[in-house]
C-alpha positions in Angstrom: 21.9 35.7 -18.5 20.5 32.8 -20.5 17.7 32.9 -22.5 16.0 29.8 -21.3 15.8 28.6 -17.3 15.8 25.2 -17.3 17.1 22.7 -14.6 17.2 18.7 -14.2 16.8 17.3 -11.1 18.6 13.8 -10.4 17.1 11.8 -7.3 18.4 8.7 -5.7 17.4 6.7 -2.6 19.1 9.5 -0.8 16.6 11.6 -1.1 13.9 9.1 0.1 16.0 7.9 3.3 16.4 11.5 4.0 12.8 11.8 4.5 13.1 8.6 7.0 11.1 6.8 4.2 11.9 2.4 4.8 12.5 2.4 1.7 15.9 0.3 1.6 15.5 -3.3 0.7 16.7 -5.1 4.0 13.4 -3.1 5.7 11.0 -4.8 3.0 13.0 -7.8 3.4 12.5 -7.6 7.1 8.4 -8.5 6.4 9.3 -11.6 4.3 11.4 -13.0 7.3 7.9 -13.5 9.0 6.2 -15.1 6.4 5.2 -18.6 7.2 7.3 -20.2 4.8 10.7 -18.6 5.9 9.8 -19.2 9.6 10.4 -22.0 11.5 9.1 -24.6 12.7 6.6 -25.1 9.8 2.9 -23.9 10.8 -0.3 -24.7 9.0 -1.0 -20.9 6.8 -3.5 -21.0 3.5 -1.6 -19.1 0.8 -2.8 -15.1 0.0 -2.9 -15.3 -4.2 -2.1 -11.3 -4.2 1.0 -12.2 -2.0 2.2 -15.8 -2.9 5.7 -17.6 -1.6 7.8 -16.3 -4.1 11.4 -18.3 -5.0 13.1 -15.1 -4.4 12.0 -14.9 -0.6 14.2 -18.4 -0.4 17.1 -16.8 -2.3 17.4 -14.0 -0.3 17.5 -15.5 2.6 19.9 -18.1 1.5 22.2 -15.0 0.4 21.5 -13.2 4.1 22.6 -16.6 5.8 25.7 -17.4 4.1 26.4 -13.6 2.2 25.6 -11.2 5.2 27.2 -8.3 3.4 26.2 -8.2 0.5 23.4 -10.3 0.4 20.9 -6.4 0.6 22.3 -5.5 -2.7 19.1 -6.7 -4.9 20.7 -6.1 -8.1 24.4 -7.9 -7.4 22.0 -10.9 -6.5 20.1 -10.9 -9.2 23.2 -10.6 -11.6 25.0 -13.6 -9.9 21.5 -16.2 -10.0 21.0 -15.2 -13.8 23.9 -15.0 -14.9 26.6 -17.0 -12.7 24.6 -19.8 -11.0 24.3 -23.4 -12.7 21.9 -26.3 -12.4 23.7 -27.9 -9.3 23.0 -24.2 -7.6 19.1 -24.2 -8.6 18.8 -27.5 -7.2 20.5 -26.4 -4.0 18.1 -23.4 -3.8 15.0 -25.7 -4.7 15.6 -29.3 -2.7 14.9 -27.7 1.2 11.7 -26.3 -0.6 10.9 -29.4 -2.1 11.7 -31.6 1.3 9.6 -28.9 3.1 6.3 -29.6 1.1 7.2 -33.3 0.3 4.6 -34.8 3.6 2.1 -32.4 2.5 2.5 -33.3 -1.1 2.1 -37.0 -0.3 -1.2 -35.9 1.5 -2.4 -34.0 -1.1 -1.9 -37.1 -3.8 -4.5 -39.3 -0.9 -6.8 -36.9 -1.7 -6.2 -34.5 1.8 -5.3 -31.2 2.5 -4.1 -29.1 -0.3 -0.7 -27.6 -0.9 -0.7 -24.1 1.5 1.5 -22.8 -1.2 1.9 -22.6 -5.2 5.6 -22.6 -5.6 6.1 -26.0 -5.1 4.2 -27.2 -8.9 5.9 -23.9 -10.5 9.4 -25.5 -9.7 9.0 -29.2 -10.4 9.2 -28.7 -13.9 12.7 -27.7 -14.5 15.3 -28.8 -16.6 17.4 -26.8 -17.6 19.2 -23.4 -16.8 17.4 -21.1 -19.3 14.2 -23.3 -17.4 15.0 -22.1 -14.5 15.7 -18.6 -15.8 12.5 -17.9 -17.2 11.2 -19.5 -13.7 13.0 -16.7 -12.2 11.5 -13.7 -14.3 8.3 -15.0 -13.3 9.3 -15.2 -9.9 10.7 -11.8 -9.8 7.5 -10.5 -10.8 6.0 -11.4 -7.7 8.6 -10.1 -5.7 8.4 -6.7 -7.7 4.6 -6.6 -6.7 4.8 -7.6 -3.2 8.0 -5.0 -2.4 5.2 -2.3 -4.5 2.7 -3.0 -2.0 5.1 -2.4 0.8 6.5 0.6 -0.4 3.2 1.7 -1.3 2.4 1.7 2.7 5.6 3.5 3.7 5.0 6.0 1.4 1.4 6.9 2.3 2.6 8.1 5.9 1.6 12.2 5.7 5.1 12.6 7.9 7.0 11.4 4.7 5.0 13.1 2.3 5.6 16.4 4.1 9.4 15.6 4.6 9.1 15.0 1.0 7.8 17.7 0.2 10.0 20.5 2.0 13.0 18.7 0.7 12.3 19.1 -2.6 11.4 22.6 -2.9 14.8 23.5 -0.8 16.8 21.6 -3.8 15.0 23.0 -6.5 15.4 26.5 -5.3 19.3 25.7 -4.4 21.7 27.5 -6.6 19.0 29.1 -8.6 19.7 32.3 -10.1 16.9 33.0 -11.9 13.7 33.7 -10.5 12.7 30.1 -9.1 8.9 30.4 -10.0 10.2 30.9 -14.0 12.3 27.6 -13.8 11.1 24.5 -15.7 12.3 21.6 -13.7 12.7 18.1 -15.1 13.1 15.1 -12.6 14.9 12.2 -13.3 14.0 9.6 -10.5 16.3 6.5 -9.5 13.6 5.9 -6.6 10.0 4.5 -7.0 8.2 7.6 -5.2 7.1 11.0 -6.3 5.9 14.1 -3.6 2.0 14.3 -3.2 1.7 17.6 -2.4 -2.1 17.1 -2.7 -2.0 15.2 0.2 -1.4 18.2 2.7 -3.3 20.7 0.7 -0.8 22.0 -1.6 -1.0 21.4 -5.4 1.5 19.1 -7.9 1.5 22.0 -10.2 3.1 24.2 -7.1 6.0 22.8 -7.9 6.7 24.0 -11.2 7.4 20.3 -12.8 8.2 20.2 -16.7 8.4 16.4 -16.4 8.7 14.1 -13.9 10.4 11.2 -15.0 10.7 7.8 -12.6 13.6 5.8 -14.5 12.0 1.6 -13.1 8.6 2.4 -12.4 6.3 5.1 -10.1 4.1 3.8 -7.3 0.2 3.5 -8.2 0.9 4.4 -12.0 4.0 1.9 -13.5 5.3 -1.6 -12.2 8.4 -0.9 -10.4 11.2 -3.1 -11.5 14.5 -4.5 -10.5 17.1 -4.8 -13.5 20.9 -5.9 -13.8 22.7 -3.7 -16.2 23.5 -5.2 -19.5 27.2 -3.7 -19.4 28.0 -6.6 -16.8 26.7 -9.7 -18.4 29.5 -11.9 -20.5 29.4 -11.2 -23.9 28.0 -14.5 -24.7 24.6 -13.7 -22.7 23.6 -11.0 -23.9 21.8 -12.3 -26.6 20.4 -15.1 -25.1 16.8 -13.8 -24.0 16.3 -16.3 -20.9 18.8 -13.3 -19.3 18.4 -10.4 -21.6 15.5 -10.0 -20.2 16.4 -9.5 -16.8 18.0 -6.2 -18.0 17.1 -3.0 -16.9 17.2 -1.9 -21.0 15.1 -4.9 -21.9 13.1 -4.0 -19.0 12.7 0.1 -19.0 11.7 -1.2 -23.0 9.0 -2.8 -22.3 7.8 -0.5 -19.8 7.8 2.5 -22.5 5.0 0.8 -24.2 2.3 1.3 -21.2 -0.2 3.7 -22.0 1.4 6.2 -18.6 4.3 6.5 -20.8 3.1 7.3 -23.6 0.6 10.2 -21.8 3.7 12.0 -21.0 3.1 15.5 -22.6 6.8 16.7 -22.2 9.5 14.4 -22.7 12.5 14.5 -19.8 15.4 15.9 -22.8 12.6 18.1 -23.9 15.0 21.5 -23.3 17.4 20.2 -25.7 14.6 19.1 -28.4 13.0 22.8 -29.0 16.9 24.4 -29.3 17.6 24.9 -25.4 19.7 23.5 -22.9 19.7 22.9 -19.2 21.2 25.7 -16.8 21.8 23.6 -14.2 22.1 19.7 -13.1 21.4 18.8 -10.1 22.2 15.6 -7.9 21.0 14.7 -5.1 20.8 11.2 -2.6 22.6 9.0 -5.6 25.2 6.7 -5.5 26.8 7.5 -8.8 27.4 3.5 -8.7 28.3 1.8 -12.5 24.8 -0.1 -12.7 23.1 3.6 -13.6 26.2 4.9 -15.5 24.7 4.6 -18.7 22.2 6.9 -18.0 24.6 9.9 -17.2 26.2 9.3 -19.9 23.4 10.0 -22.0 22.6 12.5 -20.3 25.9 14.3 -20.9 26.3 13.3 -24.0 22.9 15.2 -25.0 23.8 18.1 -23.3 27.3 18.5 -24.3 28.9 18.6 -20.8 32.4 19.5 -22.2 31.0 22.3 -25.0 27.7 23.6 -23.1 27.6 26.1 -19.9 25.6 23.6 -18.2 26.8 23.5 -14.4 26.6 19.7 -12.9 26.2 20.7 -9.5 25.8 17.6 -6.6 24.7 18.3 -2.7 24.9 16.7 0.4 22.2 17.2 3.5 23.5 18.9 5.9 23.0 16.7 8.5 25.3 14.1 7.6 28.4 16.0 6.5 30.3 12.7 7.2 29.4 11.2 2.8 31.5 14.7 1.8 34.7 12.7 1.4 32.9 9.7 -0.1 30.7 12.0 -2.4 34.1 13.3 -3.8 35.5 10.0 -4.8 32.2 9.1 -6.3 31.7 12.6 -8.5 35.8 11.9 -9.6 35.1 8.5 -10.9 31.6 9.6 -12.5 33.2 12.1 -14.7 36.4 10.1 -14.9 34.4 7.3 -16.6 33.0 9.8 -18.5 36.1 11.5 -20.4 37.4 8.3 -20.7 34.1 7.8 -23.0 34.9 10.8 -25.0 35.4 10.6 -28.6 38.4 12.9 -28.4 41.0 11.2 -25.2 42.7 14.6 -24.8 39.6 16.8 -23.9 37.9 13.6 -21.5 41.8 14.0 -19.5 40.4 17.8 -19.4 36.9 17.6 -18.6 36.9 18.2 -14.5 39.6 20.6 -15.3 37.7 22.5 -17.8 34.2 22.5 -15.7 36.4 23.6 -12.2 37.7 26.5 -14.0 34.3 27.7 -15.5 32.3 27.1 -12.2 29.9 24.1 -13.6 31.3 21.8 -11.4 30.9 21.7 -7.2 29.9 20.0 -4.3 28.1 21.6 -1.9 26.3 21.1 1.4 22.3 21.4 0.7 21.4 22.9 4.2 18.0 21.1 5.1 15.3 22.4 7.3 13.2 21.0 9.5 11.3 18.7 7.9 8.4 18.6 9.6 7.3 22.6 9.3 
């Protein structure tokens, strides 16, 4: 038996969507497409200054129109205007938006009506790609806060926090062999949300939480942020700050100066700081996709998942048994990546062979409940 009982807790969008929480990006998107500057035909609107035409709203539906299947991954879009796209693209992108407002602008020079919207002056200006860049960041900004405010919504509904709720006290309690009220548990968050128990009469504290940690930003206490990951820019733009900053490094950086940060009491690897380890690893709802790679990596790097007795353990809900097969190829090329990482080639080939043999690795069904008790 160990002498600590510690577990970390890894949450992707999984775990919201399992909770039939909107939380995917096509269903924010979905509330742009009605805004008055992506409909058609033009209507007179007065722009809401806490919800502005954003240049982003245009991208994104240029991707949807001509990209239909991968235009909904937010950060493969990103990565391709920042780093990819050159002036002849930013003019594509900007002259329908320009020809839109050009009557109106004429009007507005006579002395008439003002401009419904903003956007128009903040792209007239630019010259240059690293112009245009830094337009961008500023651009994504407002998306960040106007996706926020719709998530913020979603996330208020009492069926979700409930869902929530019940979800994660079956996965914390999964595969627990010590007594689950004398675990620590340490959350590592991919999405934007955390549970309010408070909000149907239950208590944060309830939970037993050593640290909750969400990785770009927690609704009502950090800005959320969308990031590309460093690892796929060119060599040569990574130190040119017009794109380093759309990085989720640069980014998560920045972030760690805010004052909710720095509050945090207990820090997320705070097991391994005081000379103990986590028992257990748990996965749940994520992808396991190469843009958040670096941040397993640390992870088992800190832990030392070849050397430790750490079990890495990664569920599926029962009610979609159909991502089994998918989750397997996804786990292999995780861990894969991983020993290929490893300092020493010949115990990386051995890692999954090693943890198999020890029981610290599996793949099992999470059996969930019914959500709404």
């Amino acid at each position: 038996m160990s002498p600590w009982n510690n577990q970390l807790i890894i949450l992707g969008n999984g775990f919201d969507l399992e909770c039939q929480l909107r939380s995917q990006f096509d269903d924010y998107f979905q509330t742009r497409m009605e805004k008055p500057w992506l409909c058609e035909p033009y209507a007179q609107w007065k722009e809401n200054p806490d919800d502005p035409e954003n240049l982003w709203d245009h991208i994104f539906a240029f991707e949807k129109e001509n990209n239909p299947k991968s235009w909904k991954d937010v950060e493969a879009v990103i990565l391709k205007w920042v780093s990819c796209k050159g002036m002849n693209d930013y003019v594509e992108i900007i002259h329908p938006i320009q020809k839109r407002y050009s009557f109106l602008q004429k009007v507005k020079a006579l002395g008439g009506w003002p401009l419904p919207s903003s956007l128009p002056e903040r792209i007239s200006y630019i010259k240059d790609e690293d112009a245009f860049r830094n337009l961008l960041f500023e651009e994504l900004q407002l998306m960040e806060k106007a996706f926020e405010v719709f998530l913020t919504k979603e996330a208020a509904s009492l069926d979700y926090i409930r869902k929530s709720c019940n979800l994660f006290r079956v996965l914390r309690d999964a595969d627990t062999e010590e007594d689950p009220r004398d675990t620590s548990n340490y959350i590592l968050s991919f999405n934007y949300t955390v549970p309010q128990p408070d909000k149907i009469d239950s208590s944060l504290s309830d939970f037993r939480i050593a640290c909750w940690r969400n990785v770009h930003g927690r609704l009502g206490k950090d800005h959320i942020i969308f990031g590309i990951d460093m690892n796929q820019l060119p060599n040569q733009q990574k130190s040119n700050p017009a794109v380093l900053q759309f990085t989720k490094t640069y980014r998560v950086l920045r972030q760690s100066g805010d004052t909710s940060v720095k509050e945090e009491s207990v820090g997320l690897l705070e097991p391994y700081r005081i000379g103990e380890n986590f028992n257990t690893i748990k996965v749940y709802g994520h992808s396991l996709g190469q843009a958040d790679y670096p941040y397993f990596k640390a992870i088992f790097d800190r832990i030392d998942l070849y050397g430790s007795n750490t079990k890495l353990l990664f569920y599926f809900p029962s009610d979609h048994p159909y991502i089994k097969d998918g989750l397997y190829q996804q786990i292999t090329g995780l861990l894969t990546a991983y020993g290929e990482s490893m300092p020493d080639r010949s115990r990386g080939d051995n890692l999954m062979h090693k943890m198999l043999l020890e029981g610290r690795l599996a793949l099992s069904e999470l059996i969930v409940p019914d959500l709404e008790s």
